[in-house]
C-alpha positions as MATLAB code, in Angstrom:
seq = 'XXXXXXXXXXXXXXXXXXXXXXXXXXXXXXXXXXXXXXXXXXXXXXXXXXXXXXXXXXXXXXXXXXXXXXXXXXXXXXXXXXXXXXXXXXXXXXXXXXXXXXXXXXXXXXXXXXXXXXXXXXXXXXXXXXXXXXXXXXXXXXXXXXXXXXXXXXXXXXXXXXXXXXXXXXXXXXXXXXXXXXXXXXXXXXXXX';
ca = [
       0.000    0.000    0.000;
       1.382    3.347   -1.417;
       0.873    6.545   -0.191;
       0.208    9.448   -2.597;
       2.275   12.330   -1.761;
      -0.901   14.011   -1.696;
      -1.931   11.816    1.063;
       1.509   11.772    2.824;
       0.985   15.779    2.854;
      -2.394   15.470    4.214;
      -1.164   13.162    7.048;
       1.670   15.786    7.933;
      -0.383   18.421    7.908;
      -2.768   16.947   10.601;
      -0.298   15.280   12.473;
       1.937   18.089   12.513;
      -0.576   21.082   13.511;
      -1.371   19.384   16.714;
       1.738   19.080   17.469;
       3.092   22.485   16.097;
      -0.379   24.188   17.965;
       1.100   22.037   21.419;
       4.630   23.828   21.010;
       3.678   27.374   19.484;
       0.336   27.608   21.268;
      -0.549   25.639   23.981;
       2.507   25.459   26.188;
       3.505   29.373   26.433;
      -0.673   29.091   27.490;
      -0.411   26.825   30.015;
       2.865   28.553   31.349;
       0.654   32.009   31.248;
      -1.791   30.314   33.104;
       0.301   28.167   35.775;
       1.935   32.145   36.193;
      -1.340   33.317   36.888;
      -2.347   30.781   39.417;
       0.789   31.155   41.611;
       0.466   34.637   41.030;
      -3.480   34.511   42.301;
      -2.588   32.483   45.310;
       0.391   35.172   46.048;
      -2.636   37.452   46.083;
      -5.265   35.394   48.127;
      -2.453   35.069   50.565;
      -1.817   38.547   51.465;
      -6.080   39.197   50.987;
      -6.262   36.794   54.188;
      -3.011   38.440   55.850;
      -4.444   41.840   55.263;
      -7.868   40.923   56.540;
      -6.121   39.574   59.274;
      -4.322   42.692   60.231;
      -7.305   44.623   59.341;
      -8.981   42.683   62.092;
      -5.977   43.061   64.989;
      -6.271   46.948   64.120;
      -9.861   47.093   64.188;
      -9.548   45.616   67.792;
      -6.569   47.636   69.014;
      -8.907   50.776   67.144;
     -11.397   49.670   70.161;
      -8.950   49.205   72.412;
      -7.791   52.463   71.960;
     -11.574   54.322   72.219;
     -11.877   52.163   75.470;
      -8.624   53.373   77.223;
      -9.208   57.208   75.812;
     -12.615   56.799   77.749;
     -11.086   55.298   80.998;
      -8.450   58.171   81.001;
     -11.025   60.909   80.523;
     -12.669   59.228   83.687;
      -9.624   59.411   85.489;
      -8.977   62.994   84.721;
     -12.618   63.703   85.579;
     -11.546   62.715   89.065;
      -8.513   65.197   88.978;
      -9.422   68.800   90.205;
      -8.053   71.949   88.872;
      -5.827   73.960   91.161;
      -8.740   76.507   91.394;
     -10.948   73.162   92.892;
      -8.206   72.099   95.533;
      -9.082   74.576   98.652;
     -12.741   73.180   98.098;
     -11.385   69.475   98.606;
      -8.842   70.929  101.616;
     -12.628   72.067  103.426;
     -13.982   68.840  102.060;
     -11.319   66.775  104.313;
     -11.530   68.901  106.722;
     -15.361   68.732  107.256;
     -14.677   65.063  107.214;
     -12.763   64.753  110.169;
     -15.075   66.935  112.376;
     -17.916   64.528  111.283;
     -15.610   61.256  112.136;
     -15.678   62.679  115.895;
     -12.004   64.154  115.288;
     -11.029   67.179  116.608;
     -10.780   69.706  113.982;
      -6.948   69.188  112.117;
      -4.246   71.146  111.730;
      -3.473   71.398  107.528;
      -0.154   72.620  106.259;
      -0.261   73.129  102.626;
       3.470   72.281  100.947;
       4.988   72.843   97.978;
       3.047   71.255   94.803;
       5.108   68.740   93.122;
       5.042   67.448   89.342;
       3.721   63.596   89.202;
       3.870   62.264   86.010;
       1.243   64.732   83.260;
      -0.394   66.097   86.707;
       0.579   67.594   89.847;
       0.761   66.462   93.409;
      -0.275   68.858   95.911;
       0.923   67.351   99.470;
      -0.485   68.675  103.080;
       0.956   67.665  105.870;
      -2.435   67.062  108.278;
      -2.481   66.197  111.999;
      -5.223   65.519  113.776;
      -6.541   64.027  117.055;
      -9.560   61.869  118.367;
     -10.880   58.630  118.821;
      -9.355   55.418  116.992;
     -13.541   54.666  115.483;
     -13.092   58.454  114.753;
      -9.901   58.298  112.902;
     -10.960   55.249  110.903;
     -14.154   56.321  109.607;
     -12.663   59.689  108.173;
      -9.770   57.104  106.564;
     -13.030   55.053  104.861;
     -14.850   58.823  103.932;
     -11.582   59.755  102.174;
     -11.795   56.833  100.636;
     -14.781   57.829   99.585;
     -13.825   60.491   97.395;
     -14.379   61.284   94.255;
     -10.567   62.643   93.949;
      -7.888   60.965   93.346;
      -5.997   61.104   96.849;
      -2.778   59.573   98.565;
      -2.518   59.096  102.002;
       1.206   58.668  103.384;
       3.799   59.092  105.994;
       1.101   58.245  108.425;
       2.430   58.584  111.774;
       0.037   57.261  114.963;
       0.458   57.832  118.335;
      -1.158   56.882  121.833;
      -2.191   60.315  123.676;
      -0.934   58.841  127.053;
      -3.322   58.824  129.716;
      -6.510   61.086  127.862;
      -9.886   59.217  127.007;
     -12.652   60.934  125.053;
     -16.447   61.025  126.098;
     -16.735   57.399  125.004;
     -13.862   56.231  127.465;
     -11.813   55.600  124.525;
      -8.422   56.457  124.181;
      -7.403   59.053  122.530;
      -4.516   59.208  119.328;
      -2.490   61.680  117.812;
      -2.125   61.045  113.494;
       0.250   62.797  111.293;
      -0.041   62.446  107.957;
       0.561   63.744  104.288;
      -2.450   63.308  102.201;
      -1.573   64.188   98.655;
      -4.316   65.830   96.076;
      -3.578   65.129   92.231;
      -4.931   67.777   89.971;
      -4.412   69.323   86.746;
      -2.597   73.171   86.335;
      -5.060   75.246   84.761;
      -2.814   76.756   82.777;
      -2.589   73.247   80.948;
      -4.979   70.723   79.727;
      -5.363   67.509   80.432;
      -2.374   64.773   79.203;
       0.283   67.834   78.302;
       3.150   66.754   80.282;
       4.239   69.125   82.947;
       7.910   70.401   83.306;
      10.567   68.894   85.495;
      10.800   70.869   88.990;
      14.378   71.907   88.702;
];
């Protein structure tokens, strides 16, 4: 069995443009294609990385609003320095009602702590222990932001009150945090030098 040349073409030509379409055609496709897979998978990747840090900084975005409330709290509690001879009378009043004897208050020198100031008063006052402990629990109490320290106690030797209790003697500092006026709130204040 003879082939015609005719024939012989005929077979080349359709045996040959498959495979001439595979080489020319189909493989630079398929290497376009495998490129654009790896290269959509890159992509997908960082979509889910992104999302991910899109939902850490959504959170910390929250976290954020929550602590900016929680300091404006704080700072509610802070008085200005025009507010601090109100909270002086305040702790004063305080004591009386405890059953102390009215105190002695020595205003010192106003000290930078941290963004806010520090104003310290040395206090002593005198009366019954009960007395002295319920003014501790009514500064407690307050809606300031207050540090008692340095407390000294002492025995009054011999001397009873009405309720044939004796008596004490307490020196303290109490410290009142406020804000300058001349400042707002969070501007940090300068170093005492």
């Amino acid at each position: 069995m003879r082939l015609s040349l005719r024939t012989l073409m005929i077979l080349m030509i359709v045996i040959g443009l498959p495979v001439t379409s595979f080489v020319w055609l189909f493989r630079p496709a398929n290497r376009d294609i495998d490129t654009h897979r790896e290269d959509l998978k890159h992509r997908e990747s960082l979509l889910v990385r992104l999302a991910e840090e899109t939902s850490k900084n959504e959170d910390l975005a929250k976290a954020n609003d929550h602590l900016k409330d929680q300091v404006k709290i704080i700072e509610a509690r802070l008085p200005s320095g025009k507010e601090i001879d109100g909270l002086v009378r305040q702790v004063s009043d305080l004591a009386v009602q405890s059953g102390l004897n009215s105190p002695a208050i020595k205003s010192l020198k106003p000290v930078p702590a941290s963004l806010y100031m520090e104003q310290p008063m040395a206090i002593e006052v005198t009366g019954s222990f009960v007395g002295f402990f319920t003014f501790l629990a009514q500064v407690e109490k307050l809606p300031r932001i207050t540090r008692i320290h340095d407390l000294k106690l002492t025995g009054q030797g011999g001397g009873v009150t009405d309720e044939a209790k004796p008596e004490l003697k307490a020196e303290f500092t109490l410290s009142i945090y406020f804000q300058e006026d001349a400042k707002p709130a969070g501007t940090p204040v300068a170093e005492a030098k």
